[in-house]
C-alpha positions in Angstrom: 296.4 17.3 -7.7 298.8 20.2 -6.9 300.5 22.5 -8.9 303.9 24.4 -9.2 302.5 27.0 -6.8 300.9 24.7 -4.0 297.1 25.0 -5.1 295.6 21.9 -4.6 293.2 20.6 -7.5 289.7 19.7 -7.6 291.4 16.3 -8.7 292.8 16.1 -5.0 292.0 12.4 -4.2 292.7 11.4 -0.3 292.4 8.0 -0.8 295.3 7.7 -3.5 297.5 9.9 -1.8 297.7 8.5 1.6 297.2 5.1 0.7 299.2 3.6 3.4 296.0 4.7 5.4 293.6 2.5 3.8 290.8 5.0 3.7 288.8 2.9 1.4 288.3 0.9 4.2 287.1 3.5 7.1 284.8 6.4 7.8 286.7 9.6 7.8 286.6 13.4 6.7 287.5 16.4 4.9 287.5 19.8 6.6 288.7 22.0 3.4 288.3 24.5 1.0 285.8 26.4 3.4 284.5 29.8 1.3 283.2 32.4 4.2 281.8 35.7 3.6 284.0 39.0 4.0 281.5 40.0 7.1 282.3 36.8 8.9 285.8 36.4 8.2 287.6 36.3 12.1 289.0 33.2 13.5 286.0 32.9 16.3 283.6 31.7 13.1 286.1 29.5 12.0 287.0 28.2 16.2 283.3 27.5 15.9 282.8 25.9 12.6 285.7 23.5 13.7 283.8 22.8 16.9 280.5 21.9 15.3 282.3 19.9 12.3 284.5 17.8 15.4 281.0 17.4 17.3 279.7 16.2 13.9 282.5 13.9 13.4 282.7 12.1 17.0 278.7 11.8 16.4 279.3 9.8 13.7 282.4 8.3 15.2 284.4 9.4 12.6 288.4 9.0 14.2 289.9 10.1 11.1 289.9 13.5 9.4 291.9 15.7 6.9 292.2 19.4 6.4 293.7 19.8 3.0 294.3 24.0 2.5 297.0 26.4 1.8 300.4 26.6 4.4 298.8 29.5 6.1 295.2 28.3 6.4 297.1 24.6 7.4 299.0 26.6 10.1 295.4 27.8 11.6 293.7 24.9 11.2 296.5 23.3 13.4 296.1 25.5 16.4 292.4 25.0 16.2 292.2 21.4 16.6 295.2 21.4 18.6 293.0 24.0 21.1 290.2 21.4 21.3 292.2 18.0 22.4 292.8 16.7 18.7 295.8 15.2 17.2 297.5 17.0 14.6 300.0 14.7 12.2 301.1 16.1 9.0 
């Protein structure tokens, strides 16, 4: 799950977690442990992979989605969604 330093484990399960939520019961997703090349590495590839994963989701009318990364990555991932009209909760 997560360890002494914060990493979060392949073991990471949203569903036990957060079960006041009752994922088992709804559509929803995970935006996470997204691995870019050095090349492409500036926030406009991320402001756009965001976009097309929130297009994505509302296609599918998905209402319920997760970003599970490290406090600084978490921090950007805020202002991101936060930039295109979406609700951030922690």
């Amino acid at each position: 799950m997560v360890d002494a330093d914060g990493e979060i484990g392949d073991d990471f399960d949203l569903v036990n977690v957060l079960p006041e939520l009752h994922l088992e019961n709804q559509k929803y997703c995970e935006f996470s442990r997204v691995a870019i090349l050095p090349e492409f590495q500036n926030e406009g590839i991320l402001a756009k992979m965001f976009q097309r994963f929130y297009e994505k989701c509302e296609a599918m009318n998905i209402r319920c989605g997760f970003s599970v990364a490290p406090r600084p990555i978490t921090i950007m991932h805020r202002r991101l969604a936060r930039e295109q009209g979406y609700k951030y909760t922690r």
